[in-house]
N, C-alpha and C positions, 0 to 999 in steps of 0.2 A: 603083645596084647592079642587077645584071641580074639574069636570073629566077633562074639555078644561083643566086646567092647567098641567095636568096628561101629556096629549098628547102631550103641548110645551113640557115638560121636556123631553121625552122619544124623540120627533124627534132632540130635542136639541144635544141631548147624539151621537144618531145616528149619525147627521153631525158631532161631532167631531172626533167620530170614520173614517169617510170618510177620514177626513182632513188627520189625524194622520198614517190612510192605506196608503195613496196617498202619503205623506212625506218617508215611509219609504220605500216606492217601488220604489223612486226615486233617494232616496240615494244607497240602493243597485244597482242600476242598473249603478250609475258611482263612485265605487268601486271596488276594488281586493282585491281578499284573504288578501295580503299584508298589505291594507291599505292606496296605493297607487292610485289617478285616472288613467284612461287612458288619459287623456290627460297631466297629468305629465310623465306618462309611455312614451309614443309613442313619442316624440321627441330623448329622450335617446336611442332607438334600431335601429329608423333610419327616416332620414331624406327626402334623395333624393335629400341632395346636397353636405352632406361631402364626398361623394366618389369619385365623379368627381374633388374634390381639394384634395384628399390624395393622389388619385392614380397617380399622376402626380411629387409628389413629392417623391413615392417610386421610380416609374423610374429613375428617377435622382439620388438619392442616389444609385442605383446599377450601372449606367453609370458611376456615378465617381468613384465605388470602381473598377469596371471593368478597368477603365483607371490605377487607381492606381498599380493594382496587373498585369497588362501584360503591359508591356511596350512594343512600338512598334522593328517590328524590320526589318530592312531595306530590303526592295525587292531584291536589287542586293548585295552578300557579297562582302566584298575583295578577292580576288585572294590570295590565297598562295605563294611567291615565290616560283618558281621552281627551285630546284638546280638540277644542276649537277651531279651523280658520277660518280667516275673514272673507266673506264670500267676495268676486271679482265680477267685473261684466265678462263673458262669455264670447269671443272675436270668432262667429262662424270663417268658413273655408271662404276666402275673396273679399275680407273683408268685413266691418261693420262690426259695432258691438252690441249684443243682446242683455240684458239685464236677467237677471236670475230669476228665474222664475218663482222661485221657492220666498223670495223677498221682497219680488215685485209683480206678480203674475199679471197687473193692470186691473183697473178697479173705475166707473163710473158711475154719472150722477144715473139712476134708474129712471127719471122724468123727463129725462132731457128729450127735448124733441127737435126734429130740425126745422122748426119754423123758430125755437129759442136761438139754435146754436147760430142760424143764418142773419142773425139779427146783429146789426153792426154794433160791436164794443161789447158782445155778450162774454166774450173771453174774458178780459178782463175785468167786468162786474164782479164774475164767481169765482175770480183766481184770489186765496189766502193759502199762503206757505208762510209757517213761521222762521223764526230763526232757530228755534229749535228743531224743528223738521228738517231743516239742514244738517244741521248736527247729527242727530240721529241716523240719519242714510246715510249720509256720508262713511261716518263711521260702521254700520251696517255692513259696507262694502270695505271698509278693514281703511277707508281713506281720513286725512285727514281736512278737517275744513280750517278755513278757507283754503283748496288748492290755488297754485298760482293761476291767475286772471287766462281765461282765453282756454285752457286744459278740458275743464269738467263747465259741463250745465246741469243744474238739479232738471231732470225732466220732466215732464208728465208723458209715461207711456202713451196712453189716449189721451190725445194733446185734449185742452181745455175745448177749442173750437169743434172737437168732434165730439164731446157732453163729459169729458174725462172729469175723474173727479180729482180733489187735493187731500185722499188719504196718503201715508205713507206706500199702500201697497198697491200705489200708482206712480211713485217714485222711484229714479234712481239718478244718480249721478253719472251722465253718460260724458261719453268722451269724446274731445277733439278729433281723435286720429284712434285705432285705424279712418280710412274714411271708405265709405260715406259714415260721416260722425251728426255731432250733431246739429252741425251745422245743415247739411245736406236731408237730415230729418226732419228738420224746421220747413225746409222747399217740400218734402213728403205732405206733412200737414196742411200747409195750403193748399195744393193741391188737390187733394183729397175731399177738405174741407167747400172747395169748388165743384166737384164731382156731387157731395152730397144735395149741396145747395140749388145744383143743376139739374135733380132729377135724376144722375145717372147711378147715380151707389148709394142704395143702400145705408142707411146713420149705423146699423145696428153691425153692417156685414163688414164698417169702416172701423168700427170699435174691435169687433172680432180680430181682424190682419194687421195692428196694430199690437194688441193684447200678443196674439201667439208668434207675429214674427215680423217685427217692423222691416226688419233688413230685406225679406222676400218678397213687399210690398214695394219697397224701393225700387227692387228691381221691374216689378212687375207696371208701374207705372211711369215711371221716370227713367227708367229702361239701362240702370247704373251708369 
């Protein structure tokens, strides 16, 4: 073969080589490591339209578990019943029972003067308690009547011989014990009622410290 033959074969070779360059730098170029194109790749990492349809369905799935796990619950509750209890006498610090104010705050006659009350047997002239007046305080104070003998005295806060009157919200059903009870109330009232009589107290100031606190009068006279 002569030289031109020479020269086809060698440019022959050459262009194949081009071809065979060009082929493999193409293939490389839409390849991964992997073995995987990018265009098989890129659809699977992401699109730019499944998120706008997922995320619409996770809200939902947490709105309905949120529904599920709190249930609603009503703006305005029910009310409670309100009961009742039956009021008590009141045992300050050291003794002595006070009656409730709110049921017995004390109550007397407006005319009484102490030339009536110092008048022998004026007590009992103007003493009337029914048997239902009993009833009624008693119960009042949540108690039943009759309690056993010697426990309870239906009182008059401002005893009778100090102008007390015989409404109900002069009454209560004071007690034996703690003491001073009323037994020891009963020594207060005379007392007192001698004071009045003597000049030294006051009928109005004797009604008064009876009404707001028999027990601190005890003390303060009779010296506990």
């Amino acid at each position: 073969m002569g030289p031109g033959g020479s020269l086809l074969r060698v440019a022959a070779a050459a262009l194949f080589l081009m071809v065979v360059a060009a082929g493999c730098a193409d293939t490389s170029a839409t390849m991964t490591p992997g073995g995987s194109t990018d265009a098989q790749a890129t659809p699977a990492t992401s699109t730019g339209a499944a998120s706008p349809k997922s995320a619409p369905a996770s809200a939902s799935s947490t709105s309905g578990s949120a529904r599920a796990s709190s249930p609603v619950t009503p703006a305005v509750a029910a009310a409670a019943p309100v009961t009742t209890q039956p009021a008590t006498p009141v045992a300050p610090r050291g003794g002595g029972a006070l009656p409730n104010p709110r049921l017995t705050p004390g109550e007397s006659f407006a005319a009484a003067t102490v030339r009536q009350v110092c008048t022998p047997g004026y007590a009992s002239s103007v003493r009337h308690v029914t048997a239902e007046q009993y009833r009624t305080v008693y119960g009042a104070y949540g108690l039943p009547y009759p309690e056993p003998s010697g426990s309870y005295q239906l009182d008059h806060l401002i005893p009778l011989e100090l102008g007390g009157d015989n409404t109900d919200a002069n009454l209560w059903p004071e007690p034996a014990s703690p003491t001073p009870g009323f037994r020891e109330k009963d020594a207060l009232e005379n007392t007192m009622h001698d004071l009045v009589c003597s000049g030294r107290l006051d009928l109005r100031e004797a009604q008064r410290e009876m009404a707001t606190n028999w027990y601190a009068a005890y003390l303060r006279y009779l010296g506990g």
